[in-house]
C-alpha positions as semicolon CSV with decimal commas, in nm:
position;residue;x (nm);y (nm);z (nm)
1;X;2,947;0,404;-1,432
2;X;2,589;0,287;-1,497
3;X;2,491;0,010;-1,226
4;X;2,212;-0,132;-1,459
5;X;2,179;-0,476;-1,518
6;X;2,202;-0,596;-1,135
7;X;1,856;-0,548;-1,122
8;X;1,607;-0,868;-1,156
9;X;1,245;-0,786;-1,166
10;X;1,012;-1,007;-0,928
11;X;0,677;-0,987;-0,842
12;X;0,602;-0,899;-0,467
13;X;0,288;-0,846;-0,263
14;X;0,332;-0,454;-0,099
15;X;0,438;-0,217;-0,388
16;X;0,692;-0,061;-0,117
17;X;0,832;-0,356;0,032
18;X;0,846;-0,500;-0,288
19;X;1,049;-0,302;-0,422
20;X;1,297;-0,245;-0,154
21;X;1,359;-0,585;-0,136
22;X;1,414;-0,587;-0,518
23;X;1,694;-0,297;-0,500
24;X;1,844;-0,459;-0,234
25;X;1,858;-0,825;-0,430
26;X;2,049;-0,638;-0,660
27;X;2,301;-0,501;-0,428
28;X;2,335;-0,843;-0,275
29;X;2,120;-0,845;0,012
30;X;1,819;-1,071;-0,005
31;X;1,561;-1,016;0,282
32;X;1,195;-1,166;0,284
33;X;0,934;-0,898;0,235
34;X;0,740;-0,944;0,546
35;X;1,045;-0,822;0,723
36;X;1,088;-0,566;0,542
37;X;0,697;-0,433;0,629
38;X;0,747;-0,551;0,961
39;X;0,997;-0,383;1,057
40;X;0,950;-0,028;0,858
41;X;0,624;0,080;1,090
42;X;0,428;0,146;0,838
43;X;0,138;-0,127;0,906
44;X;-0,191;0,021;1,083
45;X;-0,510;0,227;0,900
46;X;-0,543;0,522;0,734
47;X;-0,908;0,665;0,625
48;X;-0,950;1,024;0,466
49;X;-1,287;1,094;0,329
50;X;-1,276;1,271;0,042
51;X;-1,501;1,617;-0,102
52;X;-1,887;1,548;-0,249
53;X;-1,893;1,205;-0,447
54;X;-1,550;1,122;-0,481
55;X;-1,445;0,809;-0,309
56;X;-1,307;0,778;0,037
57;X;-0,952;0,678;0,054
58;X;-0,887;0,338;0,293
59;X;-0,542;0,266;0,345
60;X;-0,381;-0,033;0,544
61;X;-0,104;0,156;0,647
62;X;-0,002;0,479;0,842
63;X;0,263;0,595;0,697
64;X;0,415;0,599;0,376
65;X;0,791;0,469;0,270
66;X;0,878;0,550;0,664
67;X;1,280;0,409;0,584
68;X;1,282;0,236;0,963
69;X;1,358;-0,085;0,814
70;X;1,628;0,059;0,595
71;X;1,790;0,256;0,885
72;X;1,825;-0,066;1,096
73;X;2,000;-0,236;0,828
74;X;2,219;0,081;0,748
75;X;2,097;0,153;0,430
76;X;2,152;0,499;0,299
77;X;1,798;0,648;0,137
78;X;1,857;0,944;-0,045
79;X;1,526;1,115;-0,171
80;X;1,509;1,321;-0,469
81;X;1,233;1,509;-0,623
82;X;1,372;1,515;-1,015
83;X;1,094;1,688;-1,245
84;X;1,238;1,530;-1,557
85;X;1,267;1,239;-1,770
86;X;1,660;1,368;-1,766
87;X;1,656;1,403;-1,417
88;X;1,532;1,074;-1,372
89;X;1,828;0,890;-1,599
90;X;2,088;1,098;-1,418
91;X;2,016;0,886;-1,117
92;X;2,003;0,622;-1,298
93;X;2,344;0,629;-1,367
94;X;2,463;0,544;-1,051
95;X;2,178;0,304;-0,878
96;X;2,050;-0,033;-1,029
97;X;1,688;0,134;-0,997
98;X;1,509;0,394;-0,848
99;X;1,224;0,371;-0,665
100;X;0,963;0,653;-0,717
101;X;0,624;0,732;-0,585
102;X;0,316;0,748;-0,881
103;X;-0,062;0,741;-0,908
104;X;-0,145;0,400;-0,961
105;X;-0,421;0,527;-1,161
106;X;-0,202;0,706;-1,411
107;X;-0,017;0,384;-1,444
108;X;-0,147;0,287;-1,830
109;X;-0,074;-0,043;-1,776
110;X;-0,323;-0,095;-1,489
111;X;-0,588;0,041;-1,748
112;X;-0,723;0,286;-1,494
113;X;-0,779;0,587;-1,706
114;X;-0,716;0,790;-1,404
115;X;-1,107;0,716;-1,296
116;X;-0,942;0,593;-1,002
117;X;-0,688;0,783;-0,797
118;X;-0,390;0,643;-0,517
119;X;-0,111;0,855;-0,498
120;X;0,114;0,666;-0,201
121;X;0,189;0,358;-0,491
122;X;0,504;0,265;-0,565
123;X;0,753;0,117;-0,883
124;X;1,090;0,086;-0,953
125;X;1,236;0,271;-1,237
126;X;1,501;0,033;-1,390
127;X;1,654;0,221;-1,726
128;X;1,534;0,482;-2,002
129;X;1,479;0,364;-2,271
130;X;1,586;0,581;-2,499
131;X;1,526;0,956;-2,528
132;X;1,112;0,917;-2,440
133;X;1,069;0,596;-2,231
134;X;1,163;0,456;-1,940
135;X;1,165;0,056;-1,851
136;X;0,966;0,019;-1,499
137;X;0,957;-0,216;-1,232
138;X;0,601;-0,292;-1,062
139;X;0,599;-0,543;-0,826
140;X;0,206;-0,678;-0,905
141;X;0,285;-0,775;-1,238
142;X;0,483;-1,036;-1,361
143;X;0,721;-0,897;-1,629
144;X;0,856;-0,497;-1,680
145;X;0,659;-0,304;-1,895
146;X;0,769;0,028;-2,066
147;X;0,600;0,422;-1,994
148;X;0,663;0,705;-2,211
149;X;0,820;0,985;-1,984
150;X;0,547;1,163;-2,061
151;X;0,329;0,868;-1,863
152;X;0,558;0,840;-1,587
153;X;0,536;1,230;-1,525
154;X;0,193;1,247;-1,541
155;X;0,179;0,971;-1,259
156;X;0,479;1,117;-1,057
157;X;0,286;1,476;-1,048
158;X;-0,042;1,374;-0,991
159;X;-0,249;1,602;-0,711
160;X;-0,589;1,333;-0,741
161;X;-0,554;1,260;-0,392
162;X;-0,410;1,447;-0,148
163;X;-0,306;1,403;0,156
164;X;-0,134;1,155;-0,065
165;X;0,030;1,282;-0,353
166;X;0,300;1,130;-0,504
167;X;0,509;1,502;-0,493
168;X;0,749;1,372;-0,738
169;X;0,949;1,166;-0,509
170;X;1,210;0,918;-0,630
171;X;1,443;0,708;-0,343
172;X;1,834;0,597;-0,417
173;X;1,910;0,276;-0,169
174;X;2,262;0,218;-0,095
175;X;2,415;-0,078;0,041
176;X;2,289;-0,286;0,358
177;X;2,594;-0,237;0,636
178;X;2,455;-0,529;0,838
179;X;2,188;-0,755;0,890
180;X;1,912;-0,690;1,136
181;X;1,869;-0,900;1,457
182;X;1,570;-0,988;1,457
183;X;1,500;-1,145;1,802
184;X;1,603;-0,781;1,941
185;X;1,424;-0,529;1,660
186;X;1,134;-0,707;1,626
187;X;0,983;-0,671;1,998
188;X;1,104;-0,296;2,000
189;X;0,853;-0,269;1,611
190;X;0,587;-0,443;1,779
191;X;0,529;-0,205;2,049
192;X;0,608;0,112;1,777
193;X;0,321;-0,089;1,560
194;X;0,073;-0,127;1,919
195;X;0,164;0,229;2,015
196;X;0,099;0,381;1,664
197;X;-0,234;0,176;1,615
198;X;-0,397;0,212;1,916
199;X;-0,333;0,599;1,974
200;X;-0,235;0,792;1,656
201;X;-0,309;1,122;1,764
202;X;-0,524;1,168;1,489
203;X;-0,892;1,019;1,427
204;X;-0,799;0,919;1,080
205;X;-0,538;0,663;1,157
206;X;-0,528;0,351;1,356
207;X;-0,771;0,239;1,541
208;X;-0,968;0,534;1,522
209;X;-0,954;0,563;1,169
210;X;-1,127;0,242;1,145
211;X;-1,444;0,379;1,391
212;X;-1,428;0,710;1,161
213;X;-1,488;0,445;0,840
214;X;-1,771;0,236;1,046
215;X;-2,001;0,560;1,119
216;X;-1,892;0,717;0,779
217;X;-1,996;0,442;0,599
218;X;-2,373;0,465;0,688
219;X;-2,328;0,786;0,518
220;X;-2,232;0,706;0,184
221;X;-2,584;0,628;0,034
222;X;-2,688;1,009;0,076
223;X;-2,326;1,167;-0,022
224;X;-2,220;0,931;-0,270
225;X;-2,494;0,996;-0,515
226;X;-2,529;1,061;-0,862
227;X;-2,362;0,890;-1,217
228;X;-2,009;0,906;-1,264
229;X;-1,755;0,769;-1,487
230;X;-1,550;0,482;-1,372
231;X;-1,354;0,172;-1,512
232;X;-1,453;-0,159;-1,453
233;X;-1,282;-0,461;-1,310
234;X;-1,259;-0,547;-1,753
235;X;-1,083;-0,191;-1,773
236;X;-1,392;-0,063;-2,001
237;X;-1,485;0,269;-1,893
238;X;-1,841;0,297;-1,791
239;X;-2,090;0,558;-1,672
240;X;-2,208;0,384;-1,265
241;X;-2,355;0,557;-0,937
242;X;-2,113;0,697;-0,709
243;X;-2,210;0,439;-0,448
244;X;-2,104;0,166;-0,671
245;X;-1,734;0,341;-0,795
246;X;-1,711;0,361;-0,402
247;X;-1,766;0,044;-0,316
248;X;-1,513;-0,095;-0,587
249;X;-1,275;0,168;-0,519
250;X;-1,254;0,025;-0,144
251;X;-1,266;-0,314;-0,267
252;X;-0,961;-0,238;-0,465
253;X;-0,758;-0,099;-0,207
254;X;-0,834;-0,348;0,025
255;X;-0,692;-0,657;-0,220
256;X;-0,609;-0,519;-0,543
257;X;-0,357;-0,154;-0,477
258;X;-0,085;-0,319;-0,331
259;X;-0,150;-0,509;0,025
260;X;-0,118;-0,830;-0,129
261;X;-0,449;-0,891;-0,018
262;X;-0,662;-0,834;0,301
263;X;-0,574;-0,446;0,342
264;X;-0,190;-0,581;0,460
265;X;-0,330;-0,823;0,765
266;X;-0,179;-1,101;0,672
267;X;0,166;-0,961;0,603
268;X;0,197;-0,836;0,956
269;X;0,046;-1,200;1,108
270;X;0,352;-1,364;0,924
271;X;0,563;-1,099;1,073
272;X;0,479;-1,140;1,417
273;X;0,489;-1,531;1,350
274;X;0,850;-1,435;1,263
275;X;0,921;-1,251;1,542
276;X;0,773;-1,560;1,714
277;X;1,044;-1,808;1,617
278;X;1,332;-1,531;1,670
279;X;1,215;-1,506;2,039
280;X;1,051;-1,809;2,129
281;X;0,777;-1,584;2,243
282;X;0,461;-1,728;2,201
283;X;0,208;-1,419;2,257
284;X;0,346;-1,306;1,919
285;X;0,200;-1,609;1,756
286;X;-0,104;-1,526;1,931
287;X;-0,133;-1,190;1,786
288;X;-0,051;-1,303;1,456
289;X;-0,370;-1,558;1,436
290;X;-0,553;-1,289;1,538
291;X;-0,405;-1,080;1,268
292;X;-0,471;-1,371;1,002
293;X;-0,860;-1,394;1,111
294;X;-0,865;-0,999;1,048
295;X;-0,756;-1,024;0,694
296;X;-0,973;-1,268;0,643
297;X;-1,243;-1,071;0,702
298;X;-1,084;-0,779;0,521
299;X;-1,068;-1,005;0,255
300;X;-1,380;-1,139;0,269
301;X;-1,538;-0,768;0,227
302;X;-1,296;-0,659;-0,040
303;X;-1,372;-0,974;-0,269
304;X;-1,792;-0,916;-0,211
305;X;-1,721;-0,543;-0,335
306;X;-1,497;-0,657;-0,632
307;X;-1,764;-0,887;-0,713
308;X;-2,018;-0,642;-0,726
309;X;-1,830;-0,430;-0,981
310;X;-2,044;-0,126;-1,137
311;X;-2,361;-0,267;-1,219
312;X;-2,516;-0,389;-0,910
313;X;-2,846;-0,232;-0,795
314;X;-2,864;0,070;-0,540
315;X;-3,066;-0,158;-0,274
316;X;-2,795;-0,428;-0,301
317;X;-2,600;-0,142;-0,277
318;X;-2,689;0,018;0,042
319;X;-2,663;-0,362;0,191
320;X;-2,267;-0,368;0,101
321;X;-2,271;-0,095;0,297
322;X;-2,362;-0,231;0,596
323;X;-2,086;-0,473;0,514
324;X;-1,839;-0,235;0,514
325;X;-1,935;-0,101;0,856
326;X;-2,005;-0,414;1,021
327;X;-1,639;-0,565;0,879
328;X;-1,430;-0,206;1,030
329;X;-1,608;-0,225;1,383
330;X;-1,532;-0,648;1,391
331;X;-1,212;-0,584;1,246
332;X;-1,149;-0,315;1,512
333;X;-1,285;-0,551;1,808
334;X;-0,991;-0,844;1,659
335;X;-0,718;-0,614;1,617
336;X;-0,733;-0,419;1,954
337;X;-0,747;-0,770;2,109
338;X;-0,428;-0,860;1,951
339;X;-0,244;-0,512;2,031
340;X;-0,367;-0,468;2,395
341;X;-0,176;-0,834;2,425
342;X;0,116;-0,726;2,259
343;X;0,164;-0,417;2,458
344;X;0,172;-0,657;2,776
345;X;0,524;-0,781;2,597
């Protein structure tokens, strides 16, 4: 029996929080989203430069749909990698949406035109409609819109930008069997979130990711050179220089792909606030101001590259550059401030 119709859109600010939450409103079980993010693991930094002139990829997370959150309320994930439209409506028929992994540049809606590439985004996929079309779910827009199948492949298969390609994934949620305590799972994700940031095991996450961005940085006015095509904050397509499709790139994952602004900082600050209240603890409030001043100046940088769109100068250029490695090292300097404190706890 089809278990459409449960499902209520709503806009959210993290595409995969988002729409966890939304599945789970529909089975019954409303939970705020910073929760949700909070407690999955997957805040922290991710930076992978990419080959020759392409952009760099800057994510605010390190890992992507890691299902802690949904083990810890005893939700059953099932993952499925369906290469068809039919595929796709078969699990339909037995979840009020599924949630599936695309390109957000492949999304036709976002008016992309697949100039600009980020495989780890996520929708929900409510209903076909019809034999060609399915009705879709995305959290930064206000109402569903409708993809061809044809669309919604081409975004589920995409191999733009690996290490994060969206490998067809789709993700069945079952049923919460209880509610998380949060005075007891918070403090035990806190120090999985200090542990994680401050020593990945890998230079392109955490803390040293965001070092790897500072000193790559300077280098982008002699790699990222020459004219390329791009689309513009107006979604016209334009020929720009590669420094300036960089530049708006980052910009647009810092506050436009999906962090709801400030490359996820502020989510995690009113998580830890959270975790405050549960435990009366007031080092996590600490942490979370310190959090909040770090988005700001995430946010800060993202809206001074957005601004700058595709025509600004190469000199002006080269001095948003300096911007973006002066913003990752203070950035850096806040956050390990906040993390050394919380791994005191």
């Amino acid at each position: 029996m089809s278990a459409t119709g449960r499902y209520v859109h709503r806009r959210g600010l993290h595409c995969e929080s988002a729409c966890q939450c939304a599945v789970l409103a529909a089975g019954g079980y409303d939970v705020d989203e910073e929760i949700v993010f909070g407690l999955d693991g997957g805040f922290g930094f991710s930076f992978f430069p990419a080959n020759g002139n392409a952009p760099d990829i800057v994510v605010g997370k390190q890992a992507i749909m890691p299902l802690r959150a949904a083990r810890l309320m005893g939700v059953d994930v099932a993952t499925h990698t369906p290469r068809s439209g039919a595929g796709l409506a078969k699990l339909l028929e037995s979840a009020p949406a599924v949630m599936i992994r695309v390109d957000l540049g492949l999304l036709p809606y976002w008016g992309l035109e697949g100039r600009s590439s980020f495989g780890g985004y996520f929708v929900n996929v409510v209903r076909p409609l019809g034999a060609d079309a399915f009705e879709v779910s995305d959290p930064a827009f206000d109402k569903p819109v409708s993809m061809s199948t044809a669309q919604l492949q081409a975004a589920r298969s995409s191999r733009a930008t690996p290490p994060l390609n969206p490998d067809w994934k789709a993700y069945v949620l079952g049923a919460p069997r209880r509610t998380p305590q949060l005075d007891r799972v918070g403090p035990v994700a806190v120090r999985n979130l200090c542990r994680e940031v401050l020593r990945p095991g890998s230079r392109n996450l955490g803390i040293p990711g965001m070092k790897l961005l500072a000193t790559t940085a300077a280098s982008w006015p002699e790699s990222k050179i020459g004219e390329v095509e791009d689309v513009d904050l107006a979604g016209r397509v334009v020929r720009t220089d590669a420094l300036a499709r960089q530049l708006l790139h980052l910009g647009r994952q810092i506050e436009s792909f999906g962090t709801g602004g400030g490359l996820f900082r502020p989510m995690i600050g009113r998580f830890l606030n959270r975790v405050a209240d549960s435990t009366g603890e007031a080092r996590y409030a600490e942490a979370a101001g310190q959090f909040l001043d770090s988005g700001r100046q995430w946010s800060n940088l993202g809206s001074a590259l957005l601004a700058a769109g595709t025509d600004t100068a190469r000199d002006d250029l080269k001095t948003l550059v300096d911007a973006v490695a002066d913003t990752a090292r203070s950035a850096m300097d806040v956050e390990k401030r906040a993390l050394g404190a919380l791994t005191t706890l």
